[in-house]
C-alpha positions in Angstrom: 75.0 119.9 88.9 72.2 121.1 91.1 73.0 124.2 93.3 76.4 124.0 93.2 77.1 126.9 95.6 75.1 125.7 98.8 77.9 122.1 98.4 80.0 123.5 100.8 81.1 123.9 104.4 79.1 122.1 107.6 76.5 119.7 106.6 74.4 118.9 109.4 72.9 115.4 109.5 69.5 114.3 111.5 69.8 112.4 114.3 67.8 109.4 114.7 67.3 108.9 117.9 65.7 111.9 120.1 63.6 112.6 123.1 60.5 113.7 121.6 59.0 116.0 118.3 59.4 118.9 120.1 62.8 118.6 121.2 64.1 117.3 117.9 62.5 120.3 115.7 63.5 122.8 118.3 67.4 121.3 118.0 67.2 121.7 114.4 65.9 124.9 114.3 68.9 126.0 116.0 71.1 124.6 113.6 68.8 125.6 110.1 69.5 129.1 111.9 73.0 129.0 112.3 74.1 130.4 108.4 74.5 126.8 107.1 73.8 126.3 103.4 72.4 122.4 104.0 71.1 119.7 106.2 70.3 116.5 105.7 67.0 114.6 107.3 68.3 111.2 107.9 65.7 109.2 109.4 65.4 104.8 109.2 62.9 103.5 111.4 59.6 106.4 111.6 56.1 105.4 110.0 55.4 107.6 107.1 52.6 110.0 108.6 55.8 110.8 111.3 58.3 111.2 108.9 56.1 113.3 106.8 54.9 115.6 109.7 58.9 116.4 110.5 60.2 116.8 106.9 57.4 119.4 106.1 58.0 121.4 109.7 61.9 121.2 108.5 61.2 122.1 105.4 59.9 125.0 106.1 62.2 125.8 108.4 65.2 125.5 105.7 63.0 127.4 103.0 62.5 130.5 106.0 66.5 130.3 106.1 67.4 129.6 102.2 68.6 126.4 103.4 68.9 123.6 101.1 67.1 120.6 102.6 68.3 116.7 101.6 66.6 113.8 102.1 68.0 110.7 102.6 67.3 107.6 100.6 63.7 108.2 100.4 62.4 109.7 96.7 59.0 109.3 97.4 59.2 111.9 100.2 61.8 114.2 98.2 59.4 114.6 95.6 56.4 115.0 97.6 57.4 117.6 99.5 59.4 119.3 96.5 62.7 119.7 98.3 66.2 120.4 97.2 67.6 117.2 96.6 68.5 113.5 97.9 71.6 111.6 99.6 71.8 108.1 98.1 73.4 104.8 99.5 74.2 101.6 98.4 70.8 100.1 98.2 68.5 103.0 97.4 67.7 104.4 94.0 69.6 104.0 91.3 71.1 107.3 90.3 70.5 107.4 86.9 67.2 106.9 87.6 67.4 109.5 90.6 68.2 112.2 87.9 66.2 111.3 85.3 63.3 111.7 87.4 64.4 114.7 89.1 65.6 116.1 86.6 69.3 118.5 86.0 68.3 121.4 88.8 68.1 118.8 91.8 71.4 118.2 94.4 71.5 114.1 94.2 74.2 113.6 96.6 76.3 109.1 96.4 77.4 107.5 99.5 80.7 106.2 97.8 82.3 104.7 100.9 86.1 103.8 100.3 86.3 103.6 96.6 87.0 105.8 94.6 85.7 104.0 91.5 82.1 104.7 92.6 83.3 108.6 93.2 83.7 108.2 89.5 81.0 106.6 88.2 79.0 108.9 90.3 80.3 112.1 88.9 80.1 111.0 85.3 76.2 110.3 86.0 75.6 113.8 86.8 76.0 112.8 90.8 76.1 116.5 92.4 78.5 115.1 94.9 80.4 112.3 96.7 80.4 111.3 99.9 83.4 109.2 101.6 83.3 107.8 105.0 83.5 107.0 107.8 86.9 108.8 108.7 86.3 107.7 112.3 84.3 105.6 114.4 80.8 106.1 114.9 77.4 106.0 116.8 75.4 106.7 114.3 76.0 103.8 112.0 77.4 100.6 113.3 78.4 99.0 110.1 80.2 101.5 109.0 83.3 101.2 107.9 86.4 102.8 108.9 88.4 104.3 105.8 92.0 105.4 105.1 92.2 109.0 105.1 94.8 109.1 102.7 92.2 108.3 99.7 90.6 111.6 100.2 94.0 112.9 98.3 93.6 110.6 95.5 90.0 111.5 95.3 90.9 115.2 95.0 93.2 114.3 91.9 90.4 112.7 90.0 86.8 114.1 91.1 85.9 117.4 89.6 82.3 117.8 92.1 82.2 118.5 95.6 83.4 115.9 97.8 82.0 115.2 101.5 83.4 113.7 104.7 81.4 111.9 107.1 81.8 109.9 110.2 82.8 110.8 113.4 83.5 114.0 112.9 83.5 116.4 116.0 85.1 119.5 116.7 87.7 118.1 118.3 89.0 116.5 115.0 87.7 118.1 112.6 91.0 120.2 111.8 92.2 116.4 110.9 90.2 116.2 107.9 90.6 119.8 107.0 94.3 119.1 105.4 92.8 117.0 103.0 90.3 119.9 101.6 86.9 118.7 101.7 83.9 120.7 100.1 81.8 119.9 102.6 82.1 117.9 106.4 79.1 116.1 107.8 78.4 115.8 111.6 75.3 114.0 113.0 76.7 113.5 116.9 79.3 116.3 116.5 76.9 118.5 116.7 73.4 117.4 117.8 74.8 115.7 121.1 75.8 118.9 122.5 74.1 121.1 124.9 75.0 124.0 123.8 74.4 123.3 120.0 74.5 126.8 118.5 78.0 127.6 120.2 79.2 124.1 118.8 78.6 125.2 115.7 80.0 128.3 116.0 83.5 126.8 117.4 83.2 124.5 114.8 82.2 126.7 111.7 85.3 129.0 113.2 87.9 126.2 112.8 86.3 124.9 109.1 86.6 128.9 108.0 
């Protein structure tokens, strides 16, 4: 459902916290450049004329570099700016709403935690993928909670879209997750903390391929 191709590999997640515009779009456009098929913009706590300035510079960005851009938890702004899909969590649209109103053609990605119930109920309403997580402790979301890496191979028996990884996943653990076959792996820290953020991603595209 939705662009089934481009669910797979690194997906790159927005930080939230950066040093200024400039910086964060310039970081990005490093990593929109570096042959991914998606990104995420993750973003909780900008006003809407900031949030709406940055999606439509990243936007662009990702349609220059046939890179499909996700937004996350915000339909309002998916629509508006007619990108490629939305990530959803526990409290955000309901996703048989989200597709109705998007329609078949749109990537509508489902947080589904630890249980592999949701995963489920996900895919049978046309969710495009499922995300589980976090596999490790992370900055990035306090409350998140840490999950046993063994229901990523009970997942695989049972869900027939792409599945997702996320949560404190660098490079130097990535190969950890690897075993259980993920579609794609989402970094947020693992990548945009780095200094050197296009040879991280290299290293870390090498190890996933």
């Amino acid at each position: 459902m939705g662009n089934i191709n481009a669910l797979k590999g690194l997906y790159p997640i927005t930080p939230s916290i950066y040093k200024s515009d400039i910086d964060y779009l310039y970081h990005i456009k490093i990593v929109v450049e570096s042959g991914i098929n998606i990104i995420q913009f993750r973003s909780k706590n900008l006003s809407f004329r900031r949030k709406a300035y940055l999606i439509k510079a990243i936007s662009s960005l990702c349609v220059e570099n046939n890179v499909k851009l996700i937004i996350n938890d915000d339909p309002y702004m998916a629509k508006m700016f007619d990108v490629s899909g939305l990530h959803l969590g526990s409290k955000d649209m309901n996703l048989r709403s989200a597709r109705r109103y998007f329609g078949k053609n749109f990537i509508i990605g489902k947080s589904c935690y630890d249980s592999i119930e949701l995963a489920k109920y996900s895919m049978d309403n046309d969710a495009s993928y499922v995300s589980f997580g976090s596999m490790y402790p992370t900055s990035s979301k306090e409350s998140a909670k840490l999950i046993k890496h063994s229901i990523l191979t009970e997942a695989k028996k049972v869900i027939k879209i792409p599945i997702c990884v996320i949560g404190g996943i660098n490079k130097s653990n990535v190969s950890s997750v690897l075993k259980y076959k993920p579609d794609m792996i989402s970094m947020i820290a693992g990548i945009f903390d780095n200094k050197e953020i296009k040879k991280e991603i290299e290293d870390i595209k090498s190890i996933i391929l």
